[in-house]
Every structure is written in structure tokens, then in C-alpha cells.
N, C-alpha and C positions, 0 to 999 in steps of 0.2 A: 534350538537355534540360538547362537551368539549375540549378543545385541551389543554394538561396537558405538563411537560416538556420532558417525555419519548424522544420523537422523536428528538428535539431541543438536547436536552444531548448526543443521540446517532448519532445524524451529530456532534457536532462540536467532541465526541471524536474520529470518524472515520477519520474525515480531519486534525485532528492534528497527529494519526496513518500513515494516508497514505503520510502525508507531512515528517514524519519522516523514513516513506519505500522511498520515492522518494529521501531524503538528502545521503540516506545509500546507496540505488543504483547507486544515481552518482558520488559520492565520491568511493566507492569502484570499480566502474567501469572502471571508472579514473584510482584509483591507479595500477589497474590490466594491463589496457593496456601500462600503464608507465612500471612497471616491466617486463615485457614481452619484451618493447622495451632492455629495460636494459641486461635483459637474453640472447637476442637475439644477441647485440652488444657483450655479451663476450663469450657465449658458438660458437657463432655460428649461419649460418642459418639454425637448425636443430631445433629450439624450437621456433621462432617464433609465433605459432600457439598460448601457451601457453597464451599472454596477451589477444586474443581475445577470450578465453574460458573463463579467468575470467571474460571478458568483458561481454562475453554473460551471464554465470551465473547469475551473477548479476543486469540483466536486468530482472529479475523475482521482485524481492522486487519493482523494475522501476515501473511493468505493475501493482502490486498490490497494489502500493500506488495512479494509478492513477484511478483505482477501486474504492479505498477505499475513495479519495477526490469526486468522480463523486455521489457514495453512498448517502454521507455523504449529500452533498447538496443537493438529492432528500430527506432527511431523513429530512432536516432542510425545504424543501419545504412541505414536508409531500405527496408526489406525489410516484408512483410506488413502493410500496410498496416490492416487491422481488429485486428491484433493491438495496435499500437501505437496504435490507438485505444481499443481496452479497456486497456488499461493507465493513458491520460491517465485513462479514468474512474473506474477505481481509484483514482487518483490524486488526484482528487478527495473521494472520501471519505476518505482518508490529509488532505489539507491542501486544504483547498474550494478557495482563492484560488490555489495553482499547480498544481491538477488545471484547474480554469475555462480558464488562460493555456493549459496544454497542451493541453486539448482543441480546442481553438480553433482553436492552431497546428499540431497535427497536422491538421486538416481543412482550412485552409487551404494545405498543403501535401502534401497529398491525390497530386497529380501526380505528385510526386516521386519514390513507392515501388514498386518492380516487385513 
């Protein structure tokens, strides 16, 4: 069997997606439980709750970038082929435009994976 760059292209664009879902979720997560604290010291202890919902929110872009890096490296391995397909899809909600190219090129190179 050939092994062409399909799959190699569509790991590292997944892990660069899901590296950039994981920088966004902890950064945003962060800042949400900061303002939250902030809210909280001046409305009151009635909104408290507020920083830990963004927190939590925001813990979704967390789980799908670490999808998207786990993918990515089966994809770069060429091993489990649906794995490294859910990953490109992750990867897409991480960065639409190089989740789209990875998932593409992982199914395009489909063959490849044992």
C-alpha cells in the first residue's frame, strides 16, 4: 500500500485546530471565572454562579481540542481510522476551515489506515 500525504496533512491540521480549541478554552475559561469572581464581589452573592457557567461553557471547545490533538496523531499514525475521523470533526468546530480540509483528507485517505 502507497502511503500518499492525505493523512499526514490531515493530523497535523487537526492538532493545530485542536491546539487552537484548547488555547480558546482555557483562556476564555479563565477569563469567565475571573469575571464572575469580579460580578460576584460587587453585585453581590447572588451571581456567583455566573463565572462557573462560563467556565463550564467553555470547557466544550477544552474537550474538542483534545479530540481533535488525539485524532490528529492517529491520523499522523495512520491507525484507527474513525478515530481520526472524529477528531478532523472536532476539529472543525475548533477552526471550521482546517477541520473542513482535515476531514476531507482523512476520508480521502481512508485506505491508508489499518
Amino acid at each position: 500500500m502507497e502511503t500518499t500525504w492525505k493523512p499526514t496533512t490531515a493530523g497535523i491540521l487537526g492538532i493545530i485546530a485542536g491546539a487552537i480549541g484548547v488555547i480558546f478554552g482555557l483562556v476564555v475559561a479563565v477569563a469567565g471565572a475571573i469575571m464572575g469572581a469580579i460580578l460576584a464581589a460587587i453585585v453581590g452573592a447572588f451571581v456567583p454562579f455566573i463565572g462557573g457557567a462560563v467556565a463550564g461553557a467553555f470547557a466544550i471547545p477544552l474537550i474538542l481540542g483534545m479530540v481533535a490533538i488525539v485524532g490528529g496523531a492517529y491520523a499522523l499514525k495512520r491507525r484507527i481510522w474513525g478515530l481520526a475521523l472524529a477528531g478532523a470533526i472536532c476539529a472543525f468546530f475548533c477552526v471550521w476551515f482546517l477541520g473542513v480540509l482535515a476531514i476531507i483528507f482523512v476520508i480521502m485517505g481512508k485506505d491508508e489506515f489499518s
